[in-house]
N, C-alpha and C positions, 0 to 999 in steps of 0.2 A: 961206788954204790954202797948204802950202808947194810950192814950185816945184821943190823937188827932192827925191832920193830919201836916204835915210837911209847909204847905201852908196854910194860912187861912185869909180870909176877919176879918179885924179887928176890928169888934165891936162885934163879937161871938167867945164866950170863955169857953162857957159851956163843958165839957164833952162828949163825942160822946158814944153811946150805942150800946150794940150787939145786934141785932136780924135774925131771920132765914127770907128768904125772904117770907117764908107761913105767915109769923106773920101778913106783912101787905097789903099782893097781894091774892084779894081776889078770881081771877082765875088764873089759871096755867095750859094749855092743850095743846093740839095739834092737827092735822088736822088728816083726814083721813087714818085709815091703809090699804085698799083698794083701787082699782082701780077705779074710778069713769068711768061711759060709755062718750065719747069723742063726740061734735057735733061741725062739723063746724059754725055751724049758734048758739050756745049758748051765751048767753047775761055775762058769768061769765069767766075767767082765773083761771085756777085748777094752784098752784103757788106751787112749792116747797124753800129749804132753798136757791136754789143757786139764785133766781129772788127774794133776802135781798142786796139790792146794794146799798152802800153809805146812809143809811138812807130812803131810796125809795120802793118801790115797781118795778122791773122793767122786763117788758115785751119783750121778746125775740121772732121772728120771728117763733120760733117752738113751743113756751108755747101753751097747750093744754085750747078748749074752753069747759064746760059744759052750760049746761041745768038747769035751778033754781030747777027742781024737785030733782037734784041730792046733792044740801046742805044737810047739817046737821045742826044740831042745834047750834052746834059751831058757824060756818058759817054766822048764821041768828042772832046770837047774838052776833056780833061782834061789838064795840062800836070805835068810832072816838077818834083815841089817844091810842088805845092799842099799847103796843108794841110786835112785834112779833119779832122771834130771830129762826137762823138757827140751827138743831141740830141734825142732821144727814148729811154724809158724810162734808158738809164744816160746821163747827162747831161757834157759837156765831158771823157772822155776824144779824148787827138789822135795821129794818126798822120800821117806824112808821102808823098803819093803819090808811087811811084818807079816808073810806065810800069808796073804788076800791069795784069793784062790783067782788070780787074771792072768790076763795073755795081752802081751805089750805088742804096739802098734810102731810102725816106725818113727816117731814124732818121741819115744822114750827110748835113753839108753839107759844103762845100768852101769854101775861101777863099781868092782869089786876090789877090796884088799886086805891083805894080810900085815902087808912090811909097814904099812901109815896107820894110823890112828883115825878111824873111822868117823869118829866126832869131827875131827880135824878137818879132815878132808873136806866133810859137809860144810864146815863155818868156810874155810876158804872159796868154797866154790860160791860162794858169796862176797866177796871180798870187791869194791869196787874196780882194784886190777884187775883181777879175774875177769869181771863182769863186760868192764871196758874190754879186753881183751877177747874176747869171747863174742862182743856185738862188732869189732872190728875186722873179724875174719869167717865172716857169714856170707853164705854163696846162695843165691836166687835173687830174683829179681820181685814177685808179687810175694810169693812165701818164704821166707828169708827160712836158711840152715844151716846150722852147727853140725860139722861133718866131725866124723869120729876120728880121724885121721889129728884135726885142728884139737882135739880133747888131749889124744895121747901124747903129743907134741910140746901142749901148752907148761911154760917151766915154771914153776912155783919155789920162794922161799918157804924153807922148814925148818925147826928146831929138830934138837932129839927127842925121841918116843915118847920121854915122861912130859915134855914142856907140851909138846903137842897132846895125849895124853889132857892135863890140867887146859889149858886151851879147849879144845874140844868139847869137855865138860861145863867149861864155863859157858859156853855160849849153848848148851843144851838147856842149862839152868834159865838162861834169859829168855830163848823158846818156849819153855815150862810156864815163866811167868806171865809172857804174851798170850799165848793160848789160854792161860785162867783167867786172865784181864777180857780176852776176847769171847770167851764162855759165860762171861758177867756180863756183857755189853750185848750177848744172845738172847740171854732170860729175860732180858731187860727191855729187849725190840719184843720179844713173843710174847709178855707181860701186855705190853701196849696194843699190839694187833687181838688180843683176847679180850681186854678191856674195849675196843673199838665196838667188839663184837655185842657186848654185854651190856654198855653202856648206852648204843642205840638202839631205835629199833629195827626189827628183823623185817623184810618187806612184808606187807601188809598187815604192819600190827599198829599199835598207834601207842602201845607202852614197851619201855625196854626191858630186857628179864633181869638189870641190876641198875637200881636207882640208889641215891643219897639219900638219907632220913629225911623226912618229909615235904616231900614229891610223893604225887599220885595222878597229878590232872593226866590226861591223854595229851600225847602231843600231837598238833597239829600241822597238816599237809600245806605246801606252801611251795609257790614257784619260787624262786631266788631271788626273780626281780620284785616279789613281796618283802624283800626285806635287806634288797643290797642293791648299790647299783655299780655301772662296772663304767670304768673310762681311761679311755685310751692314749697312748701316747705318742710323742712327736716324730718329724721323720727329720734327725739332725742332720746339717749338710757336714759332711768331711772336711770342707775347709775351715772349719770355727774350731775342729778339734786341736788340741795343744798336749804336751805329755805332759806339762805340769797343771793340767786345767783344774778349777777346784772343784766340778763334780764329775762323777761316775755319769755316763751314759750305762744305764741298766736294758741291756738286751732279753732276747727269749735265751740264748746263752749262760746266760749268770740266773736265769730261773731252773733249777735243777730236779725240782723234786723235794730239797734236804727243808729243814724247819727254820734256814735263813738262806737268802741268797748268796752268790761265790761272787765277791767283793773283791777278789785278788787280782780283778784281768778285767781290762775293758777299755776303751776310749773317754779320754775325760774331755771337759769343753770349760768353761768360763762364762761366755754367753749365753743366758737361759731365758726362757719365760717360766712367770712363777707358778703357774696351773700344774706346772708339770716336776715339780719340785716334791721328792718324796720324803715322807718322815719316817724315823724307825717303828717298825711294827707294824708301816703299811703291808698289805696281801697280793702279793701280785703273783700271777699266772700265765701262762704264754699259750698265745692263740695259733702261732705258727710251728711246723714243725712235730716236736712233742708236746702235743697240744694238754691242755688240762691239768699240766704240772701246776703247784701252788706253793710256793715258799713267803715267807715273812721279810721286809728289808731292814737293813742291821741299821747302825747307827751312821754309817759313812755318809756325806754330802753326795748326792745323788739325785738323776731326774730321768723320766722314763722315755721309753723309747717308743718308736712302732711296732705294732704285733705285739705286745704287752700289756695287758690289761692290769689294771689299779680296780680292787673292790673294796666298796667303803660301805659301813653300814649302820644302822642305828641299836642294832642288837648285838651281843658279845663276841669282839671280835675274837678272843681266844677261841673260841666255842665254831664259830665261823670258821675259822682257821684249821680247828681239827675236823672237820664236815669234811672240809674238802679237799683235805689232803689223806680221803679215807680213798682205795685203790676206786671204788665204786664210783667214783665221780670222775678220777681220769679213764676209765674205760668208759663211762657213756657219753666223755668228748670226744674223743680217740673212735667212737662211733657218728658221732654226728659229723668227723672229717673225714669221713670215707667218701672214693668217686673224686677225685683230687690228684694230680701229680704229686703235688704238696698239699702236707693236710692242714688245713687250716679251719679254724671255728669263727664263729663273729661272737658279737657281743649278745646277738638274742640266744641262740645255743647254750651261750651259761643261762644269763636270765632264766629260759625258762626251763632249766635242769628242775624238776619235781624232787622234792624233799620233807622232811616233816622237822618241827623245832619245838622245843617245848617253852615252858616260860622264860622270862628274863631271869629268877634269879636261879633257876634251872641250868640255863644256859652258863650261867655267871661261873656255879659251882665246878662241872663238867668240863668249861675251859680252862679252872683255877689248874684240877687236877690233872689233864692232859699238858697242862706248861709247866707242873712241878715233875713231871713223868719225862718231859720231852728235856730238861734241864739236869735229867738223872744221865737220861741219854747221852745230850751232846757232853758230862762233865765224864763219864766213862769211855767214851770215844777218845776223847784229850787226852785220857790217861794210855790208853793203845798206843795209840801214834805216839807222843812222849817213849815209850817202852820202845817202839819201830827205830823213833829218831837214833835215840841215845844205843841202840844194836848199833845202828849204820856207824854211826862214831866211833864205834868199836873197832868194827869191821876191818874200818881205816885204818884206825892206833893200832891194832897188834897184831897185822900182819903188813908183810914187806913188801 
């Protein structure tokens, strides 16, 4: 077995060492197996693994408040810079504690050390060995968990202090840069949902409180089927499908919500008719399921499915396209497919969705800007993920 990592700072040359992580993490526990009593008015957050976000602590509109009577000794002897790590039902994400005033649940442990390098530790416990290692030796059956026992046991390669030390740092730095990349890619969504806000109108107005220089008409009310019309697609048989076929069968699956559809997965075929043959930039929506989603189709060769509406229109389809992919349109589908096992809309439900539109070259302006905005989006999204990728490659390279 090699003694050292595939990646390495070069002035450490030494040998890397085995040890179990009990060797040098002088706690290893977890929060509460019980119920703690709940109080609105308590000064503490009862937190379980799923509020381990990106490195954070984070606090969800439902996270439950305690009472200080209700810690444990865990709890009160919590120290600034443990790390704590999720280990029931979402399994190894980690956050850093920084003195949050909460009270951990069973689903977080904590890991404390002195003799490792605390950075270190963090970036390994990441490490795709690790992570393999860790989802291989998971005990339950619906709620899968990481026992403490299988934590303190687990062996890890390690350099000495200073390599670990530079190690540790460096990958806090990359954390650093993700988070600021992911803080740009925030403003940047709240920018858009504020503009949604600004840019149409507010129910029962017929002007928006932020227009382009000169606009002023009132816009007008208008069913959907005034100005689009919706059609549906085929029910392909399974046996025509082929793995190298040259179109995409586009399901309510690959309609997700995002400002294109998920092109990466699906049945393809060869044998088509041409009604149903989609171009990029067609709007398509899914009636089944999670109904009233709207996404755009990319450029891939592709033809549509059942339960899949195609909207075609004679007005701006950018403009079209930011309508309805504003939340207000998927909650009054997501209503009309109520009283259902499975929810489903037909084609008149969109149709006559009531809405208001202002002129054509109105519409023109407004889609121009919500697809130069939507373009900002997905090109700072790219740059995340790229930052996510090239971590994991690391991950890899410099540890053994």
């Amino acid at each position: 077995m090699t003694k050292q990592p595939s990646y390495r700072f070069v002035r450490y040359t030494e040998p890397w060492e085995e040890k179990k992580l009990s060797d040098g993490i002088s706690k290893i526990g977890d929060g509460i197996h019980g119920t703690p009593v709940y109080s609105e008015d308590g000064d503490y957050y009862f937190i379980n693994g799923n509020n381990l976000v990106d490195g954070k602590i984070f606090l969800f509109p439902e996270t439950k408040k305690v009472q200080s009577n209700q810690l444990t000794v865990s709890d009160t002897s919590l120290k600034k810079n443990t790390i704590l790590m999720s280990i029931n039902g979402t399994i190894g994400s980690l956050a850093w504690y920084r003195d949050e005033k909460v009270m951990l649940g069973k689903s977080v442990a904590y890991l404390t050390t002195e003799e490792f390098d605390r950075k270190f530790i963090y970036s390994i416990l990441q490490a795709p060995k690790i992570v393999k290692h860790f989802n291989n030796n998971l005990t339950g059956t619906t709620i899968k968990n990481l026992g403490l026992k299988t934590i303190r046991d687990t062996v890890i390669s390690l350099p000495s202090l200073p390599e670990q030390t530079a190690i540790g740092s460096f990958f806090q730095d990359i954390d650093q840069l993700i988070s600021l990349q992911q803080r740009k890619l925030e403003v940047l969504k709240e920018q858009k949902k504020t503009y949604l806000k600004l840019l149409f109108p507010a129910r029962g107005q017929t002007k928006p409180a932020l227009r382009f220089a000169g606009f002023e008409d009132d816009w007008k009310e208008v069913k959907l089927g005034e100005v689009c019309s919706i059609k549906g697609g085929n029910a392909w048989k399974s046996e025509h499908y082929s793995t190298d076929g040259k179109y995409l069968v586009v399901t309510i699956s690959n309609v997700k919500g995002n400002e294109y559809i998920d092109d990466t997965y699906g049945n393809r075929i060869d044998t088509v008719e041409s009604q149903f043959i989609l171009e990029q930039g067609d709007i398509l929506i899914s009636l089944t399921g999670n109904v009233g989603r709207v996404s755009k189709m990319t450029e891939v060769a592709a033809v549509l499915n059942q339960r899949v509406g195609k909207l075609a229109t004679n007005q701006s389809n950018n403009f079209l396209f930011t309508l309805l992919s504003n939340r207000n349109f998927e909650k009054e589908m997501v209503l009309s497919s109520q009283g259902a096992a499975q929810a489903n809309i037909s084609n008149n439900d969109v149709l006559n969705y009531k809405t208001s539109f202002p002129s054509l070259p109105e519409q023109e302006a407004i889609g121009s800007f919500f697809q130069d905005l939507d373009k900002a989006i997905a090109k700072q999204e790219e740059k995340v993920n790229q930052l996510k990728e090239s971590k994991q490659t690391l991950l890899r390279k410099m540890f053994i």
